[in-house]
C-alpha positions as CSV (number, residue, x, y, z in Angstrom):
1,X,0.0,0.0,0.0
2,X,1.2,3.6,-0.5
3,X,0.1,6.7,1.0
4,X,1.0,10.5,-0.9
5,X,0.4,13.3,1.3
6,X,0.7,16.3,-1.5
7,X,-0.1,19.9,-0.9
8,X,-1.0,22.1,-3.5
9,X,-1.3,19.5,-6.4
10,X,-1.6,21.3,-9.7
11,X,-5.1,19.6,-12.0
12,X,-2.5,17.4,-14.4
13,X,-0.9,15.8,-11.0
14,X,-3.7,15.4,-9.5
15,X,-5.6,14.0,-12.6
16,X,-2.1,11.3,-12.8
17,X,-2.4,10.8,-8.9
18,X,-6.0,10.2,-9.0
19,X,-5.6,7.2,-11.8
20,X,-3.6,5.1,-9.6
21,X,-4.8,6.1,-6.2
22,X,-8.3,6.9,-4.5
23,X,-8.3,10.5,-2.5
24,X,-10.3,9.8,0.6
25,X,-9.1,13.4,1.7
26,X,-8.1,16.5,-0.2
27,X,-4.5,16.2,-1.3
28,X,-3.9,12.6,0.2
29,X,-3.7,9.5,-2.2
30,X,-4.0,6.3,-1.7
31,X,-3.4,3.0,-3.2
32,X,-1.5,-0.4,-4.1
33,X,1.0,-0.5,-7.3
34,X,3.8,-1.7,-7.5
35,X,7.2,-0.5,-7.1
36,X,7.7,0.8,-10.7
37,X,4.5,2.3,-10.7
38,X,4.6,4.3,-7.6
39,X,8.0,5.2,-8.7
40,X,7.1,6.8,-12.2
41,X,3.9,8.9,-11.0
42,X,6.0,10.2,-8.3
43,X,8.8,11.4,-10.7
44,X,6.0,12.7,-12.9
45,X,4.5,15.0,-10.3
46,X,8.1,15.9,-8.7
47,X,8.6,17.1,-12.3
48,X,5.6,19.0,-13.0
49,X,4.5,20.5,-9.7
50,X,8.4,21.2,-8.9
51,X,7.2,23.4,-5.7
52,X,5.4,21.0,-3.9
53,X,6.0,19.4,-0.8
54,X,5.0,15.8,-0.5
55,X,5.5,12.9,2.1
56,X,5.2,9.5,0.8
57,X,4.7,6.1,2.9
58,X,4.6,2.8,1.1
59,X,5.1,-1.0,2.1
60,X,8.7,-2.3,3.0
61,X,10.6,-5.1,4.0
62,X,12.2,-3.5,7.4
63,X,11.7,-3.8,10.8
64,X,8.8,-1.1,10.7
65,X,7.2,-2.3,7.9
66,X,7.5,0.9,5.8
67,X,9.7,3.5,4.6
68,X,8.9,7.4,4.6
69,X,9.8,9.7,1.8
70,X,9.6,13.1,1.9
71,X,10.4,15.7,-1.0
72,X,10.3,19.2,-1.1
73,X,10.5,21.8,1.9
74,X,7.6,20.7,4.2
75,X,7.5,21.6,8.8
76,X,8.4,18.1,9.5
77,X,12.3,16.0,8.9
78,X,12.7,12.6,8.3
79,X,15.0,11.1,10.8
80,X,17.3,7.2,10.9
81,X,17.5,6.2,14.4
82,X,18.2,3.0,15.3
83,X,17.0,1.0,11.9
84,X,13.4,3.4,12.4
85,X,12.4,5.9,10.7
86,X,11.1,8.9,12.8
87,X,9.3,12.5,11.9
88,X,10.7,15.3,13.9
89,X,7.5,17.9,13.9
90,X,9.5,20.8,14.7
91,X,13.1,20.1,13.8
92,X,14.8,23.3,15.4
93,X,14.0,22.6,18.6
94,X,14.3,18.9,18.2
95,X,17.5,20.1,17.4
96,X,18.9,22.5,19.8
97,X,17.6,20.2,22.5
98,X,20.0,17.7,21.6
99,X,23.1,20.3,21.4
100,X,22.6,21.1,24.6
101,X,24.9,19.2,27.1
């Protein structure tokens, strides 16, 4: 299964999103393809909506289950700890806490 979180989705990426993937919500996708699927209508829409921000979830073999993408400049970071894959929600903070001694 995949998951595209997608803000601001100009019509021809949406239309391309929407043939692959049902949008229970506004600007969320989802849907099963395979790899080479999900792979090609994500570099079509990172190539013609090249502002947008989008986080991307889909089926993996790992510990979690999953893997997290995330493309573009979005208020959350994707972080490795420990084999899992984490999402900081504010990242300066996150950040300076950790500095700190």
């Amino acid at each position: 299964m995949t998951v595209i979180v997608a803000n601001d989705v100009p019509p021809a990426a949406r239309g391309l999103l929407r043939r692959w993937f049902v949008e229970p919500r506004p600007n969320v996708f989802v849907g099963s393809v395979n790899a080479r699927t999900r792979e090609k209508t994500l570099d079509y829409v990172r190539r013609n909506a090249p502002g947008l921000a989008m986080l991307v979830l889909f089926d993996e073999a790992n510990s979690q289950g999953f893997t997290v993408l995330n493309y573009g400049a979005t208020d959350r970071r994707l972080v490795r700890r420990c084999g899992l894959e984490l999402i900081l929600e504010n990242p300066e903070e996150a950040l300076a806490e950790e500095a700190e001694p």
